[in-house]
C-alpha positions in Angstrom: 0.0 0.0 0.0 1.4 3.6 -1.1 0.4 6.1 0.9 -0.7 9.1 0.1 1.1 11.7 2.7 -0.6 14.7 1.3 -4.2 13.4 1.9 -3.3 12.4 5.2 -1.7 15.3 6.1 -5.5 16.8 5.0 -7.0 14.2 7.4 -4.9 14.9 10.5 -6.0 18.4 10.1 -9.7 17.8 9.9 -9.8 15.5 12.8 -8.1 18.3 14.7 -10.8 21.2 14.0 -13.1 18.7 14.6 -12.4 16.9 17.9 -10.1 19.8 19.1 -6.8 17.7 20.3 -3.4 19.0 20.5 -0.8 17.2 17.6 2.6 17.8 19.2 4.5 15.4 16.7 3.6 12.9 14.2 5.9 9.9 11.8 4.5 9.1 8.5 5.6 6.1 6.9 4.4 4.2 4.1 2.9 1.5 6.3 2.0 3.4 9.4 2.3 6.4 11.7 3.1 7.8 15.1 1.2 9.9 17.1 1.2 12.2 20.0 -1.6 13.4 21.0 -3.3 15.3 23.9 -7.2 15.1 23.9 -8.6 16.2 27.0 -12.1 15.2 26.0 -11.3 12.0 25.5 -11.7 11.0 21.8 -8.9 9.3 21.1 -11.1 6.1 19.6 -13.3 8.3 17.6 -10.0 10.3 16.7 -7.9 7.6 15.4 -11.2 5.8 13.7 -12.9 9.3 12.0 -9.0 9.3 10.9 -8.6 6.2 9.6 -12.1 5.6 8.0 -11.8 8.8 5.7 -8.4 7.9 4.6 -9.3 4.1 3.5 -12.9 5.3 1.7 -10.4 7.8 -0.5 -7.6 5.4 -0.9 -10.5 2.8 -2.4 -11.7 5.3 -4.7 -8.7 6.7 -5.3 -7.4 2.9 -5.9 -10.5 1.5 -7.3 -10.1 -1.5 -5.1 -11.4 -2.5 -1.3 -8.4 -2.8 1.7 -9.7 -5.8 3.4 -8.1 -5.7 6.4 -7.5 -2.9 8.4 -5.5 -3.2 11.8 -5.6 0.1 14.2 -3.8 -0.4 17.2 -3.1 2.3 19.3 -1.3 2.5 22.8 -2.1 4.9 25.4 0.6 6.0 27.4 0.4 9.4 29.5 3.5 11.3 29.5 4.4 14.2 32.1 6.3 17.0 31.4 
């Protein structure tokens, strides 16, 4: 699968008007990405899944075929600084 950074990108930022969460630093790579986050309302399910579900629904039109599988796995770790 070839990612498509720009449209990501595009998705990231939507997801942030929309559920209002801080970015402080992301990885994009062709097969996944890094994340963190801080969502004080507590989103971070409906974050990473709004994220994700707009990005496959483009890439199959944009591909003209159907990704299967999709595996989101996300860890929560709080960090104190």
């Amino acid at each position: 699968m070839s990612i498509d950074f720009n449209k990501f990108l595009k998705e990231i930022n939507r997801t942030k008007k929309a559920y209002r969460y801080k970015l402080y630093a992301y990885v994009l790579m062709p097969n996944h990405a890094h994340f963190i986050i801080n969502d004080v309302n507590d989103n971070l399910s409906t974050i990473m899944q709004s994220l994700s579900v707009s990005y496959i629904t483009y890439f199959n039109k944009k591909k003209t075929t159907i990704l299967r599988l999709l595996y989101i796995l996300y860890t929560i770790r709080q960090a104190y600084l």
